[in-house]
C-alpha positions as CSV (number, residue, x, y, z in Angstrom):
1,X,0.2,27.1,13.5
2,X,1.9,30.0,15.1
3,X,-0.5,33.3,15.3
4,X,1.0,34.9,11.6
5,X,-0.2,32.0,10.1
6,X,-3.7,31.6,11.9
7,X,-4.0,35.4,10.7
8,X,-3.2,33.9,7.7
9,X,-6.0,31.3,7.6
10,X,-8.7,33.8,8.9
11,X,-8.2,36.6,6.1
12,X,-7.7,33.1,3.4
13,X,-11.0,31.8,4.7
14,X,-12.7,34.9,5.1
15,X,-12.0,35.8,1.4
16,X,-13.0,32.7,0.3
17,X,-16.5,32.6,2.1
18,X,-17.5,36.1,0.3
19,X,-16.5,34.8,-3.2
20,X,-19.7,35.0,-5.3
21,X,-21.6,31.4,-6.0
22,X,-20.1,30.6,-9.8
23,X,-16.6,32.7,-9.4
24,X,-13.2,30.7,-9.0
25,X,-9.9,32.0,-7.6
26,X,-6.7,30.9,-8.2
27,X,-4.5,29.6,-5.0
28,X,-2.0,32.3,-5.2
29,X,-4.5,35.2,-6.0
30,X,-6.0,34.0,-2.9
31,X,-2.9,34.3,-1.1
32,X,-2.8,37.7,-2.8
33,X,-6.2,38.9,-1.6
34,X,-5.4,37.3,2.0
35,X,-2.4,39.2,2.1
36,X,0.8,37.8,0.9
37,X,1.3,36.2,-2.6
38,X,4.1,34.0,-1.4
39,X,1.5,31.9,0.5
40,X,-0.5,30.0,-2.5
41,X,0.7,26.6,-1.1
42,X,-0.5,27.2,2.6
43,X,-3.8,28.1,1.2
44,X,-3.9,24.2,0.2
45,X,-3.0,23.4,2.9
46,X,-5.6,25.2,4.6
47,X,-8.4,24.2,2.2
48,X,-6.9,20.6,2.8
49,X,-7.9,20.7,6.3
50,X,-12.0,21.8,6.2
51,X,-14.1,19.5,7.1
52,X,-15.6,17.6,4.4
53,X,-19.4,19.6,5.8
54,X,-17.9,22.6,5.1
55,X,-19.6,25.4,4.2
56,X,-16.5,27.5,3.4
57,X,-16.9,27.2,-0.7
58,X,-13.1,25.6,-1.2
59,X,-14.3,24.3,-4.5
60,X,-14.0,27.6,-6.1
61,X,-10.2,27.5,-5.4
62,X,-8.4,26.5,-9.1
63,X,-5.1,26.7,-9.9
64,X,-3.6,29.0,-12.0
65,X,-4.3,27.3,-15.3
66,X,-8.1,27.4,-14.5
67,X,-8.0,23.1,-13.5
68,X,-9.0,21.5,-10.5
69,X,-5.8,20.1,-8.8
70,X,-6.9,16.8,-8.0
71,X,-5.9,13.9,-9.6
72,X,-9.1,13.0,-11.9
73,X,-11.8,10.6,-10.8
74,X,-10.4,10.8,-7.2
75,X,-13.1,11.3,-4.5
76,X,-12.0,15.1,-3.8
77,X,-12.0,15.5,-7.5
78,X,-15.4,14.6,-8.5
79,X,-17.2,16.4,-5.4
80,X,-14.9,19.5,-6.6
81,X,-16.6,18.9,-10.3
82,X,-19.8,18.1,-9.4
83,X,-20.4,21.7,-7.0
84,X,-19.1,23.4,-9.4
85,X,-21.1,22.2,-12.2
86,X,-23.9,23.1,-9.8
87,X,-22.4,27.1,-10.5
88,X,-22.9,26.3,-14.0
89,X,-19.4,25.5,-14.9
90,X,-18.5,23.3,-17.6
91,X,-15.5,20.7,-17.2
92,X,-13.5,18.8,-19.4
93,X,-10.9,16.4,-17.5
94,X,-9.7,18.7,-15.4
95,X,-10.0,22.1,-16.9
96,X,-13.0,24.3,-16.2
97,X,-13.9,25.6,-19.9
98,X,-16.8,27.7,-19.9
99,X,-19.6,29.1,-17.1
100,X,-22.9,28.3,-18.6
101,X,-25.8,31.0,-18.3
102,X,-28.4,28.9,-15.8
């Protein structure tokens, strides 16, 4: 990554790791709050490449219809679904519906 982009990746992951427990963000408003709204796809790419014992919460990270990305009943998908049913969200197939009150 050349140095714009690894500014890129600090400001992505730094907004990211001060998202409130049970809040999702879209990619592109990510790439919004990180600094340029052009960049929603690099911020996949980004999240793609945390470690699995991250503590960087990249489950919050929806698309812009409010579903998680991954295909359904993959490995990615169902750790995705499970943390964030742990923030109280309820999910059908892929689409986060409501945010419980715990």
């Amino acid at each position: 990554m050349n140095q714009v982009t690894e500014d890129f990746k600090d400001r992505v992951l730094f907004v990211l790791a001060h998202l409130p427990s049970g809040s999702v963000i879209s990619y592109g408003e990510l790439a919004k709050q990180a600094g340029n709204p052009r960049y929603a796809r690099l911020v996949g790419q980004i999240l793609k490449q945390l470690p699995i014992a991250t503590t960087i919460p990249w489950h919050r990270v929806v698309n812009s219809k409010h579903r998680i990305s991954f295909n359904e009943g993959s490995d990615a998908y169902l750790r995705q679904k499970a943390l964030l049913e742990q923030e109280h969200w309820t999910i059908i197939g892929q689409k986060l519906i409501q945010k419980e009150t715990p």
